[in-house]
CHARMM-style PDB file with segment names, atoms N, HN, CA, C and O in Angstrom:
ATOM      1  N   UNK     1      -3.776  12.431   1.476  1.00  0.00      PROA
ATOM      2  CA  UNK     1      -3.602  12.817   2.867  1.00  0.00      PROA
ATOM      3  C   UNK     1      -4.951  13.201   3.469  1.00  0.00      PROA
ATOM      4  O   UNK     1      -5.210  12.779   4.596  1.00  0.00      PROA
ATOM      5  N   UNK     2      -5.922  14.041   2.756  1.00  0.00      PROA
ATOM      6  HN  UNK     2      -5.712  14.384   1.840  1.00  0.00      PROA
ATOM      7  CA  UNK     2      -7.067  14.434   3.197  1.00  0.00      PROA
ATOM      8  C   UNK     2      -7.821  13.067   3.243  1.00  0.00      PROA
ATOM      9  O   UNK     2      -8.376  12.924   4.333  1.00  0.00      PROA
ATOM     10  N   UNK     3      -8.000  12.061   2.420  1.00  0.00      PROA
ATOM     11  HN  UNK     3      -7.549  12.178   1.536  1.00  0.00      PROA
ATOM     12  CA  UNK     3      -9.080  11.342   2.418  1.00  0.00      PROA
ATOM     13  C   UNK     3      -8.474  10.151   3.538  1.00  0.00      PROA
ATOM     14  O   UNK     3      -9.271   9.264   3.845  1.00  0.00      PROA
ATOM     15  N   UNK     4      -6.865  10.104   4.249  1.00  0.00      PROA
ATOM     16  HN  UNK     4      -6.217  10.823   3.999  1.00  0.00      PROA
ATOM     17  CA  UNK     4      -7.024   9.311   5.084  1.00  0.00      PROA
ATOM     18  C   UNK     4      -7.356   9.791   6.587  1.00  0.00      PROA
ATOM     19  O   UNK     4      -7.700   9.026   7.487  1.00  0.00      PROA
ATOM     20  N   UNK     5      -7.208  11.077   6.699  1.00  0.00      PROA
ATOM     21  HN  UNK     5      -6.929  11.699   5.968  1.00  0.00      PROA
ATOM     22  CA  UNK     5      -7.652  11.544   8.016  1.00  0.00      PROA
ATOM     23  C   UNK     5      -9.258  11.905   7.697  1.00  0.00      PROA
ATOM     24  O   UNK     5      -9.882  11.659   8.730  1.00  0.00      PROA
ATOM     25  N   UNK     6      -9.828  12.217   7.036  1.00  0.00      PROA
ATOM     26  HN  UNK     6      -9.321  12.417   6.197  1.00  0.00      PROA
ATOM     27  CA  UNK     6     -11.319  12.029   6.922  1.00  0.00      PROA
ATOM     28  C   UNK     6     -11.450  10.531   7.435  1.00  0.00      PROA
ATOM     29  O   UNK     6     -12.187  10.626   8.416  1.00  0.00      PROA
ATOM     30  N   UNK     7     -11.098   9.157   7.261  1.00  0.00      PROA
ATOM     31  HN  UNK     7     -10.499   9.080   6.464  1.00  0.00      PROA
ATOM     32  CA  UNK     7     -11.660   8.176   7.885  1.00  0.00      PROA
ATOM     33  C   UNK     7     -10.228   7.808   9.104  1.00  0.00      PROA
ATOM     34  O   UNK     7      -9.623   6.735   9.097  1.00  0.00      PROA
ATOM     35  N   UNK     8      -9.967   8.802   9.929  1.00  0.00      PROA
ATOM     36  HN  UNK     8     -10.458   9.674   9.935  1.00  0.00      PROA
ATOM     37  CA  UNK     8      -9.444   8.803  10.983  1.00  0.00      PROA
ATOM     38  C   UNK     8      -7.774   7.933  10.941  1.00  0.00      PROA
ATOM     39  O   UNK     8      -7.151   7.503  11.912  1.00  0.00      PROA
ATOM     40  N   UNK     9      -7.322   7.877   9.263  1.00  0.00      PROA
ATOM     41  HN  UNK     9      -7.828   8.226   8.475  1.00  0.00      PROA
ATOM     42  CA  UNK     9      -6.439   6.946   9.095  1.00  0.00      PROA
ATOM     43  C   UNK     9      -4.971   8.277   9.144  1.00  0.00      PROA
ATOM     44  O   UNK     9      -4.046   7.659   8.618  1.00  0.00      PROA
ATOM     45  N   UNK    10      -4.630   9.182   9.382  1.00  0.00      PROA
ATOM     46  HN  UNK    10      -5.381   9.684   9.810  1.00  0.00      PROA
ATOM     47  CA  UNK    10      -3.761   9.725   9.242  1.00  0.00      PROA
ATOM     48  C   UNK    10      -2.963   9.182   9.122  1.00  0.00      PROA
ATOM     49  O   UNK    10      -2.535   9.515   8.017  1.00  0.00      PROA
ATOM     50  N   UNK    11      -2.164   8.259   9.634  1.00  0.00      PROA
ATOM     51  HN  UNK    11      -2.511   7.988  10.532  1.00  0.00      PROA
ATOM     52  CA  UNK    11      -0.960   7.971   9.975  1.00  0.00      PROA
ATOM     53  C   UNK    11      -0.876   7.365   8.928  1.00  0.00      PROA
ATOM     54  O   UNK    11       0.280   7.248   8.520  1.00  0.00      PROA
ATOM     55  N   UNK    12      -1.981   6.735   8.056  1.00  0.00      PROA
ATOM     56  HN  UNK    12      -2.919   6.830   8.387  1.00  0.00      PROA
ATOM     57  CA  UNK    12      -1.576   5.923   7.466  1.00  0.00      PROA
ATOM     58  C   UNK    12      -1.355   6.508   5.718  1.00  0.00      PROA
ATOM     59  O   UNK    12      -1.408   5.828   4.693  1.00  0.00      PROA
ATOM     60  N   UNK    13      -1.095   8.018   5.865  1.00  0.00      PROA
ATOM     61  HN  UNK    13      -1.052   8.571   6.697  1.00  0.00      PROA
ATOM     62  CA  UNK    13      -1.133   8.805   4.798  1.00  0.00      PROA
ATOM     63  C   UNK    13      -0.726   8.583   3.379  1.00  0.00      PROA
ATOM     64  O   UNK    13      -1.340   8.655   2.314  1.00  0.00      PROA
ATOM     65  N   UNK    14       0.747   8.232   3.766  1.00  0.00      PROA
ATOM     66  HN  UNK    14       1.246   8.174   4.630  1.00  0.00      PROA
ATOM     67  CA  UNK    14       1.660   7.275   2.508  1.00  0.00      PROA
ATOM     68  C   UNK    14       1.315   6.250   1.860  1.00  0.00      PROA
ATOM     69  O   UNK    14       1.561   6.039   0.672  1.00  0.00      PROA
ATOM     70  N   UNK    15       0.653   5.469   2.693  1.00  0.00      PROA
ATOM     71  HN  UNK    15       0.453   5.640   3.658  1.00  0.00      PROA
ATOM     72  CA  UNK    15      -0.071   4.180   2.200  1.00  0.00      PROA
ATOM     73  C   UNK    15      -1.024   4.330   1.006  1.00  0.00      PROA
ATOM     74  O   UNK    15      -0.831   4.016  -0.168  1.00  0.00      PROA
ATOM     75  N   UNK    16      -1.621   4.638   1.327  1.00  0.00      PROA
ATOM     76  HN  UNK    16      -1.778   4.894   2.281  1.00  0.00      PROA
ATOM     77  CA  UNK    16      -2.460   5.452   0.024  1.00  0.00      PROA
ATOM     78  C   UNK    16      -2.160   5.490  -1.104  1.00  0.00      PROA
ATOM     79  O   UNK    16      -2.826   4.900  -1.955  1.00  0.00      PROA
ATOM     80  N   UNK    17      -0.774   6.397  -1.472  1.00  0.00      PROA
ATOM     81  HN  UNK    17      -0.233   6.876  -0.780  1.00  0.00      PROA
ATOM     82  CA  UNK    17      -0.024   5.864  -2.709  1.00  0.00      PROA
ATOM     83  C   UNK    17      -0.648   4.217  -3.416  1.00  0.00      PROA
ATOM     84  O   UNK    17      -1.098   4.006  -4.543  1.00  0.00      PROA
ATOM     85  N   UNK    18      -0.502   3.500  -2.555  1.00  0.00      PROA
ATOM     86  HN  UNK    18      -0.137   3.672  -1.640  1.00  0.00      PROA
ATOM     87  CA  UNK    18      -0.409   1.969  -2.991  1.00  0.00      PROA
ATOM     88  C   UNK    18      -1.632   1.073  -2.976  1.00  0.00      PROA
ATOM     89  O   UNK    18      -2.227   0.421  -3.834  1.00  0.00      PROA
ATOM     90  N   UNK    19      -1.808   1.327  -1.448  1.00  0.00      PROA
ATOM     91  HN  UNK    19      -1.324   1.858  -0.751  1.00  0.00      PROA
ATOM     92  CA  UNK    19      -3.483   0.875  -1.217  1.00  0.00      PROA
ATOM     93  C   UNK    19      -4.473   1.231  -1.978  1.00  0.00      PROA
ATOM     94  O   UNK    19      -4.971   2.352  -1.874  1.00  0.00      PROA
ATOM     95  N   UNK    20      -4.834   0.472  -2.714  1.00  0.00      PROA
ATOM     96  HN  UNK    20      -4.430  -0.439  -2.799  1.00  0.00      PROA
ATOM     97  CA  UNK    20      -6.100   1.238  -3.832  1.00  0.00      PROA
ATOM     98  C   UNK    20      -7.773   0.655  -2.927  1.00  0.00      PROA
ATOM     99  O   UNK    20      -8.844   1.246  -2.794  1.00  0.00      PROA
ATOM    100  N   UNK    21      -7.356  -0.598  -2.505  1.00  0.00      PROA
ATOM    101  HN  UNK    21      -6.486  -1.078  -2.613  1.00  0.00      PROA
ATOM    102  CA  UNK    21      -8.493  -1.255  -2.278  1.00  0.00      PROA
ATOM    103  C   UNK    21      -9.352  -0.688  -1.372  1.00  0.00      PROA
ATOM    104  O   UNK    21      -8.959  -0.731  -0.206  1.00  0.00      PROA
ATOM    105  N   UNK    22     -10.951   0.094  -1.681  1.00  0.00      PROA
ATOM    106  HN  UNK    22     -11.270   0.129  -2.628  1.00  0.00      PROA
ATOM    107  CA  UNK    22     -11.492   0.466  -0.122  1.00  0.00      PROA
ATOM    108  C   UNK    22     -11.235  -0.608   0.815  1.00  0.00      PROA
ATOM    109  O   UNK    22     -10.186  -0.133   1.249  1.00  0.00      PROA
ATOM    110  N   UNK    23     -11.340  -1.435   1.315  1.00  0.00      PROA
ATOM    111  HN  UNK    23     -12.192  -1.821   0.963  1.00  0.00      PROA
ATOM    112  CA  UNK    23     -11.119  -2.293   2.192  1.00  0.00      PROA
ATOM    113  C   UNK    23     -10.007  -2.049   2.833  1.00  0.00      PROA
ATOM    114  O   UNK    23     -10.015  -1.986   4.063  1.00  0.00      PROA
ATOM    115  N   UNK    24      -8.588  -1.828   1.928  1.00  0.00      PROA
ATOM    116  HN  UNK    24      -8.581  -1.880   0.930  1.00  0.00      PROA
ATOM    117  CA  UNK    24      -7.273  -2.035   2.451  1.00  0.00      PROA
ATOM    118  C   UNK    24      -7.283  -0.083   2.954  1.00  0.00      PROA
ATOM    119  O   UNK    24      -6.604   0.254   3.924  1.00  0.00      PROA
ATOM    120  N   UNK    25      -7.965   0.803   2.306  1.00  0.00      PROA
ATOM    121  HN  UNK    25      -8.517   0.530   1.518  1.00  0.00      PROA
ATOM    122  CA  UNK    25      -7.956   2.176   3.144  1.00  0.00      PROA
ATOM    123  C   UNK    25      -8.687   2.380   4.674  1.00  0.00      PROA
ATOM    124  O   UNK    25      -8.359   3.097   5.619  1.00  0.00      PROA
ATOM    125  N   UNK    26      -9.815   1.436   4.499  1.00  0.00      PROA
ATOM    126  HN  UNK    26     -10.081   0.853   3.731  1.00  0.00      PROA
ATOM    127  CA  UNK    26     -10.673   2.157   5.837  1.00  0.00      PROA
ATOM    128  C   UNK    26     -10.352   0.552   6.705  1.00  0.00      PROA
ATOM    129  O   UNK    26     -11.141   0.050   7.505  1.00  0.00      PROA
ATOM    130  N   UNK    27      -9.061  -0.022   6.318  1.00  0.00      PROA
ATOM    131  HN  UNK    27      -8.420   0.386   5.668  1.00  0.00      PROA
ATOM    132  CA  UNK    27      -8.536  -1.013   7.807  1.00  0.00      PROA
ATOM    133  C   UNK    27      -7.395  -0.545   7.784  1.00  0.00      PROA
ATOM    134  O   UNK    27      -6.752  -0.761   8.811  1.00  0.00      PROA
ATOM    135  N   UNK    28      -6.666   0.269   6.651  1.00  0.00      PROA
ATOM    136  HN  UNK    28      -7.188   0.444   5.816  1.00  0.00      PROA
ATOM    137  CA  UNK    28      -5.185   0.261   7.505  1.00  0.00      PROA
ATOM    138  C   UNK    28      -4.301  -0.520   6.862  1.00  0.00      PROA
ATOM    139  O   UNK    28      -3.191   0.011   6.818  1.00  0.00      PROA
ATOM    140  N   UNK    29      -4.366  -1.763   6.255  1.00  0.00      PROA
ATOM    141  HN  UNK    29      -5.267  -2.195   6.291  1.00  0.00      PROA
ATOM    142  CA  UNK    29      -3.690  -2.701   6.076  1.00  0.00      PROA
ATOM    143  C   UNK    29      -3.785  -3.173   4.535  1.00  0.00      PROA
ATOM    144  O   UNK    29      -4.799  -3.397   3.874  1.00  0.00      PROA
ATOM    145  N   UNK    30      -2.673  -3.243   4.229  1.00  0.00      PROA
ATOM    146  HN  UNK    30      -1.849  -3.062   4.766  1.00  0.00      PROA
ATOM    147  CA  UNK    30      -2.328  -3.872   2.818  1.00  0.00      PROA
ATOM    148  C   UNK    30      -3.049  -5.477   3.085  1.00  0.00      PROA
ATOM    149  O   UNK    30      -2.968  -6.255   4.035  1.00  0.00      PROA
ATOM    150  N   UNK    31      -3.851  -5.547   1.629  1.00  0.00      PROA
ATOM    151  HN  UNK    31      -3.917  -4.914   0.857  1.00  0.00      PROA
ATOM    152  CA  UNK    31      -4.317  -7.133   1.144  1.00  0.00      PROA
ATOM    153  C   UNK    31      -3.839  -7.436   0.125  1.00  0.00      PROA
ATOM    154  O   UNK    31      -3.646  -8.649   0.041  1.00  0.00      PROA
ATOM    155  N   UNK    32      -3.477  -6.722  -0.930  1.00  0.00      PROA
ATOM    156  HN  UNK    32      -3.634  -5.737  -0.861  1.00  0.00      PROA
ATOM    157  CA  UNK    32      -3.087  -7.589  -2.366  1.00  0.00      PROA
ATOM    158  C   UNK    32      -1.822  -6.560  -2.526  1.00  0.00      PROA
ATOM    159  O   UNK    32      -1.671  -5.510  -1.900  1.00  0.00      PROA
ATOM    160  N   UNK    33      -1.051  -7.054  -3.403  1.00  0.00      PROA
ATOM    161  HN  UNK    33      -1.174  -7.906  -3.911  1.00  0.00      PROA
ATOM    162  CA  UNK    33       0.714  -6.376  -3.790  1.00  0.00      PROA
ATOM    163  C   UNK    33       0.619  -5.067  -4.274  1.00  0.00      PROA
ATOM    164  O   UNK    33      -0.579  -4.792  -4.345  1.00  0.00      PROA
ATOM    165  N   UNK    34       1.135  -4.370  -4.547  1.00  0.00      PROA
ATOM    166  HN  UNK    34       2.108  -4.594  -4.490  1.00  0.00      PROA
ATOM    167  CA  UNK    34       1.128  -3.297  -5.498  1.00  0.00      PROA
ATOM    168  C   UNK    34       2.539  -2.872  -5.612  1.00  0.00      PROA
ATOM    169  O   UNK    34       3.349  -3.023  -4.697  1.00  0.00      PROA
ATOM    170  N   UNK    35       2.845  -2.279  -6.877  1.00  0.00      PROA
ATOM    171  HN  UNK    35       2.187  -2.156  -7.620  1.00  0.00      PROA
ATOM    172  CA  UNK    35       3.652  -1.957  -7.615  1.00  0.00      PROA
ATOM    173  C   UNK    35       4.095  -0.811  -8.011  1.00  0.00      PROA
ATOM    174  O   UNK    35       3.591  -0.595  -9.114  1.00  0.00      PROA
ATOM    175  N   UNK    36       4.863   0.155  -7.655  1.00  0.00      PROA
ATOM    176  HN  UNK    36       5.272  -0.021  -6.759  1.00  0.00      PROA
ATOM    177  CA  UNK    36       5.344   1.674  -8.313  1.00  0.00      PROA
ATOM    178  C   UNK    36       6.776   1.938  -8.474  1.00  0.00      PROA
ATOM    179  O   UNK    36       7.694   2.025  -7.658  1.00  0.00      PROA
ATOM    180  N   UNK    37       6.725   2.027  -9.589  1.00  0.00      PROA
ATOM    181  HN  UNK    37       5.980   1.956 -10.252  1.00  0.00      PROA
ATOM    182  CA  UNK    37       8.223   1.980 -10.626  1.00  0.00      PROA
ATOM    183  C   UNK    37       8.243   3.985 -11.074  1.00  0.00      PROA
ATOM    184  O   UNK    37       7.355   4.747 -11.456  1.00  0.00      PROA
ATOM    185  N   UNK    38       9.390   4.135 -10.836  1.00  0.00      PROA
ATOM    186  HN  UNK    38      10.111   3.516 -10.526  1.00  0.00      PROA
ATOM    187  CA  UNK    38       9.837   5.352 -10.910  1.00  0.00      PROA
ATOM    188  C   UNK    38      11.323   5.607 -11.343  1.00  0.00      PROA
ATOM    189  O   UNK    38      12.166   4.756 -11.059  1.00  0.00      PROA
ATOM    190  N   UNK    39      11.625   6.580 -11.923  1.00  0.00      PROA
ATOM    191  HN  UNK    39      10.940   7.271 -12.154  1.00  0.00      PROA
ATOM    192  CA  UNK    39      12.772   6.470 -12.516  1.00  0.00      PROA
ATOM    193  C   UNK    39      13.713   8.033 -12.048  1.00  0.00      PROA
ATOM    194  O   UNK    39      13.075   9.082 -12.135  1.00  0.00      PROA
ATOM    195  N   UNK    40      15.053   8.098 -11.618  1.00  0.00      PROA
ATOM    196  HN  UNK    40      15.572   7.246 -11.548  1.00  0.00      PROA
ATOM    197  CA  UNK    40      15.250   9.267 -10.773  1.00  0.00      PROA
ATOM    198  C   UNK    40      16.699   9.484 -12.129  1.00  0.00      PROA
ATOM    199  O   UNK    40      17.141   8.437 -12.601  1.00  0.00      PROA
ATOM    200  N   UNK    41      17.190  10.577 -12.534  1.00  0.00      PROA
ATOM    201  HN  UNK    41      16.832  11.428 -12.150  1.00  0.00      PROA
ATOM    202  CA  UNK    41      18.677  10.915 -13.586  1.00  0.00      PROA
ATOM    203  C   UNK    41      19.529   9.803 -12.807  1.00  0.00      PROA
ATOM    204  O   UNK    41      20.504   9.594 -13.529  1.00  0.00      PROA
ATOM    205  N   UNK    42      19.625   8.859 -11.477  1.00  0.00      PROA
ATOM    206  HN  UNK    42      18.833   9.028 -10.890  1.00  0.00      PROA
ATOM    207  CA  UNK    42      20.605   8.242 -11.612  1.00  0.00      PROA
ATOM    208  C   UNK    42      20.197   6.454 -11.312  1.00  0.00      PROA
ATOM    209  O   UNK    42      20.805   5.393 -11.458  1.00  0.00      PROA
ATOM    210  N   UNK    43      18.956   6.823 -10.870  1.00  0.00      PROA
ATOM    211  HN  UNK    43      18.462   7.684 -10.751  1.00  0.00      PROA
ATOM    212  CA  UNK    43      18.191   5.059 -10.679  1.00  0.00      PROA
ATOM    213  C   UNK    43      17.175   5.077 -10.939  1.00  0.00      PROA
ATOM    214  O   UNK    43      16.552   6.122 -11.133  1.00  0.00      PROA
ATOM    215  N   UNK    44      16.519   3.514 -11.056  1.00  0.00      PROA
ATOM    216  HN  UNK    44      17.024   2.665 -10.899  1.00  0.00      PROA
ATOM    217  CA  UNK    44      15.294   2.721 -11.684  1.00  0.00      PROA
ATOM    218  C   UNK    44      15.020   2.173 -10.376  1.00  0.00      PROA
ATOM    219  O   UNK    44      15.570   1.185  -9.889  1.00  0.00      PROA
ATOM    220  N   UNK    45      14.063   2.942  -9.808  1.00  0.00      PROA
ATOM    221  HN  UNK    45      13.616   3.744 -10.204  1.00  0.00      PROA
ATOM    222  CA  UNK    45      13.121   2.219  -8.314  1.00  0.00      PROA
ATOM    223  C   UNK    45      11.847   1.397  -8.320  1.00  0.00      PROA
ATOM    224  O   UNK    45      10.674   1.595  -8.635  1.00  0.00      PROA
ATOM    225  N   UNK    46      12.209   0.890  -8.078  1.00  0.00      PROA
ATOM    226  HN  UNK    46      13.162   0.729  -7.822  1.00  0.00      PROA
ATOM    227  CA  UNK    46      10.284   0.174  -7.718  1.00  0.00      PROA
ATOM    228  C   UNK    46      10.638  -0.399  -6.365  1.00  0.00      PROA
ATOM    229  O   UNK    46      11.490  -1.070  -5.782  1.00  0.00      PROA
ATOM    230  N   UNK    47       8.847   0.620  -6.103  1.00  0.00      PROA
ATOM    231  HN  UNK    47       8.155   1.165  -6.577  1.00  0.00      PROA
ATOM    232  CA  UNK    47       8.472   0.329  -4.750  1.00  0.00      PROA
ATOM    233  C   UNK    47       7.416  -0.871  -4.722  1.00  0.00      PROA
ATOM    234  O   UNK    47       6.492  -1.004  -5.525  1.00  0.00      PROA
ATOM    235  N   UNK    48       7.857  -2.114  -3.161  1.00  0.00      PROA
ATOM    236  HN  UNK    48       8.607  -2.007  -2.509  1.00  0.00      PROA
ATOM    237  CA  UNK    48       6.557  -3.056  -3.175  1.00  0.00      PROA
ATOM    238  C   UNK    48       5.892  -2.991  -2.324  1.00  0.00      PROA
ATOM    239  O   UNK    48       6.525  -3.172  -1.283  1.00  0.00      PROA
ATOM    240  N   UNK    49       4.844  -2.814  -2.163  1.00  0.00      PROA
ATOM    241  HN  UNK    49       4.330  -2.668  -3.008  1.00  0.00      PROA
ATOM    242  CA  UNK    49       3.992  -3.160  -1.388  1.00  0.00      PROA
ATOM    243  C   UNK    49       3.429  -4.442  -1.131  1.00  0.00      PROA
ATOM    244  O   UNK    49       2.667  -4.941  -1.960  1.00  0.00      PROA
ATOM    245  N   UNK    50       3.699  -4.987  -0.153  1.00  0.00      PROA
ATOM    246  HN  UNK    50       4.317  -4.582   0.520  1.00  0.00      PROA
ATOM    247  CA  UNK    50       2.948  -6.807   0.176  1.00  0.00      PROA
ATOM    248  C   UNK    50       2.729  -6.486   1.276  1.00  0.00      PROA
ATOM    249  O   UNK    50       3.294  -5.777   2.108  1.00  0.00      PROA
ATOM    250  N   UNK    51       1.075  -7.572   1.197  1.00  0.00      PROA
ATOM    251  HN  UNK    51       0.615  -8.148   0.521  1.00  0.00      PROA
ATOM    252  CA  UNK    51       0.502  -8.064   2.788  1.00  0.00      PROA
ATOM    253  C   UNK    51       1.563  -8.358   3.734  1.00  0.00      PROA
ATOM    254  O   UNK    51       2.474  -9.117   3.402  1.00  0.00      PROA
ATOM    255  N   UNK    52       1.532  -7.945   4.623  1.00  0.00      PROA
ATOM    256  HN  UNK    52       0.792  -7.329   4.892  1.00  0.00      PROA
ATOM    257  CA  UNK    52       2.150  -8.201   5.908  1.00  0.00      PROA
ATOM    258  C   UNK    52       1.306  -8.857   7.216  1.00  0.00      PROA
ATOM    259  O   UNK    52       1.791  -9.584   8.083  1.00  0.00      PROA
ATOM    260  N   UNK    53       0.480  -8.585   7.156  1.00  0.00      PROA
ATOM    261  HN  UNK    53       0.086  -7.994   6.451  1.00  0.00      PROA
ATOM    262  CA  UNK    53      -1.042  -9.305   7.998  1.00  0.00      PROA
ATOM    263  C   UNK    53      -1.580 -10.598   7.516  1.00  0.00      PROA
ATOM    264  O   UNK    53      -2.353 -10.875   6.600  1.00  0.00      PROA
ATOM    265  N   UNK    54      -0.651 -11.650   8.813  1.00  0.00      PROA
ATOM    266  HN  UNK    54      -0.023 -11.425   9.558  1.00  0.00      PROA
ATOM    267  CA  UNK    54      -1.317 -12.928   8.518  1.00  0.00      PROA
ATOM    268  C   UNK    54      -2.505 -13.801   7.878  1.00  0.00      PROA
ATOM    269  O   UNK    54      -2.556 -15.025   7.755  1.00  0.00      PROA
ATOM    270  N   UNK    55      -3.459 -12.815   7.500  1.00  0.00      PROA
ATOM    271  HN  UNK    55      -3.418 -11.820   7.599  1.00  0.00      PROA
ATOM    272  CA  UNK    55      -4.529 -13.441   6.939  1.00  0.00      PROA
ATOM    273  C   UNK    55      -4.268 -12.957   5.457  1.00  0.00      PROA
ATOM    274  O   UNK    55      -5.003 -13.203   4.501  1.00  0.00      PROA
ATOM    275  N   UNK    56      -3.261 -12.328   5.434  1.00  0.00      PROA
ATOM    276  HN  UNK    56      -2.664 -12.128   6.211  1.00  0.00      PROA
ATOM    277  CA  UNK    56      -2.949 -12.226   3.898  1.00  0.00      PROA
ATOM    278  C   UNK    56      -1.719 -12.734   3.338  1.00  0.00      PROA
ATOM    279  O   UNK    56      -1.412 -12.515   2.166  1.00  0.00      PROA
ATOM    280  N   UNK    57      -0.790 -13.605   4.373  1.00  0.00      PROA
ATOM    281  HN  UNK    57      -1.040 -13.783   5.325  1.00  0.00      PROA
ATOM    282  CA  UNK    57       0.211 -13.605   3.487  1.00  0.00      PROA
ATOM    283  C   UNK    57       0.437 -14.538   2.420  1.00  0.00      PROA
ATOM    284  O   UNK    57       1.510 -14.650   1.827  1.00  0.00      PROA
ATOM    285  N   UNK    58      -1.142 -15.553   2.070  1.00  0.00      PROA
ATOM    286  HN  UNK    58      -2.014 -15.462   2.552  1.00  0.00      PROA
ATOM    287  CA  UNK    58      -1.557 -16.343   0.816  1.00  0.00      PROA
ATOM    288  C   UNK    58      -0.807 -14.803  -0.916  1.00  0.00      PROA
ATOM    289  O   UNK    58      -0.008 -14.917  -1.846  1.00  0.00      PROA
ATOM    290  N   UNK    59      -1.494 -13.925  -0.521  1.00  0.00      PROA
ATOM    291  HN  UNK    59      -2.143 -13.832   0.234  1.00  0.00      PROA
ATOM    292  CA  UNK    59      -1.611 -12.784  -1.506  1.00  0.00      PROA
ATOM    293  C   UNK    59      -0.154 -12.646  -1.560  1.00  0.00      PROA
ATOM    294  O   UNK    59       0.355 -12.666  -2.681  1.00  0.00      PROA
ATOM    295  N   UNK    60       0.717 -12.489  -0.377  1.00  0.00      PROA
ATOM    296  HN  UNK    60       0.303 -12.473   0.533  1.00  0.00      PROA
ATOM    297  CA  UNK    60       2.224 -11.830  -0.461  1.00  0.00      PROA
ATOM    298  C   UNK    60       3.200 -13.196  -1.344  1.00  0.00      PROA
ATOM    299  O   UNK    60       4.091 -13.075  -2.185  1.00  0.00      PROA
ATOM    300  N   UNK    61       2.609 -14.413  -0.755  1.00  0.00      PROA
ATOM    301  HN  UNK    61       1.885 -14.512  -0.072  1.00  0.00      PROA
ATOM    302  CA  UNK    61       3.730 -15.330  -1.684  1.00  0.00      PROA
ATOM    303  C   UNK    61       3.438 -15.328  -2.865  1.00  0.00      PROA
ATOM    304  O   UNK    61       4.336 -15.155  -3.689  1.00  0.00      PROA
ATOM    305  N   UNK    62       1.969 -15.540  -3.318  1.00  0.00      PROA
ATOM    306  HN  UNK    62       1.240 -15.680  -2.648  1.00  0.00      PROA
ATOM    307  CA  UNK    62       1.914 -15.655  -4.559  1.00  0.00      PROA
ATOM    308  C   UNK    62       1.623 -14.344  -5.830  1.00  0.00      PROA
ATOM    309  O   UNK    62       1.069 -14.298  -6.928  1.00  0.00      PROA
ATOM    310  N   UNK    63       2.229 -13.549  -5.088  1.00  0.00      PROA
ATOM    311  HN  UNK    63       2.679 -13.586  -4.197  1.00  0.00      PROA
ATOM    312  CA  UNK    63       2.965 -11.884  -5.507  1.00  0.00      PROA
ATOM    313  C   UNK    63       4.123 -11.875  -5.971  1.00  0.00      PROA
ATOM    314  OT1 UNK    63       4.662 -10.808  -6.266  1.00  0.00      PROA
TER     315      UNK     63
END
């Protein structure tokens, strides 16, 4: 949370979780997939993250 409002990204707080890439933190925008699997006493979650921004959605199909 701190390191996305240091580069003026607040909003984009959650993202973070997923976004590893500097690139994909200081634009905002998912480029490559990512993956987080978690397990709760009654379900098995995984969260996806895919490009959504046309110049990436090469990365989202072949994800």
């Amino acid at each position: 949370e701190k390191e996305a409002a240091e580069l003026g990204k607040g909003s984009f707080k959650y993202a973070w979780v997923l976004d590893k890439l500097k690139a994909e933190r200081e634009r905002g925008i998912t480029i490559d997939i990512a993956l987080w699997k978690f397990e709760t006493p009654k379900y098995m979650v995984t969260v996806i993250d895919a490009p959504g921004h046309r110049d990436f959605i090469k990365n989202m199909i072949t994800g």
